[in-house]
C-alpha positions, 0 to 999 in steps of 0.5 A: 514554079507552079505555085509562082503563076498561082499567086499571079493569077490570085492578083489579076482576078478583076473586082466587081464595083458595085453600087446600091448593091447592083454590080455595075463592073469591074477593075482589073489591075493595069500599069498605072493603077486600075482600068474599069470595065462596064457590064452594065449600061448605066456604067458604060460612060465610066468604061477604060477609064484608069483609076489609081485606086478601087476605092477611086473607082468605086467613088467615080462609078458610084457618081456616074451611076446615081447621077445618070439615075437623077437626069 
């Protein structure tokens, strides 16, 4: 039973996306895919969105960071 919520766990532990090598956020896993939560300010407009995948976040934070970067 124990080894049941072990693997669980393993699979809800959030992913840190990072861009230019600064960690900007994490995903987590939700129902329909993905929902990123921002730890930094330059991310913060990417914040509860859902993604249907990683890598679509990482791209999407990727955009949003060095974008807001440019202005």
């Amino acid at each position: 039973m124990q080894e049941n919520s072990l693997n669980r766990a393993e699979r809800l532990r959030p992913i840190v996306i990072e861009v230019a090598g600064e960690p900007q956020g994490v995903v987590v896993p939700a129902a329909d895919g993905y929902k990123f939560v921002a730890v930094k300010l330059p991310a913060f407009a990417m914040d509860g969105q859902h993604f249907p995948s990683i890598e679509t976040a990482h791209l999407a934070v990727s955009r949003a960071v060095q974008g807001g970067e440019a202005a």
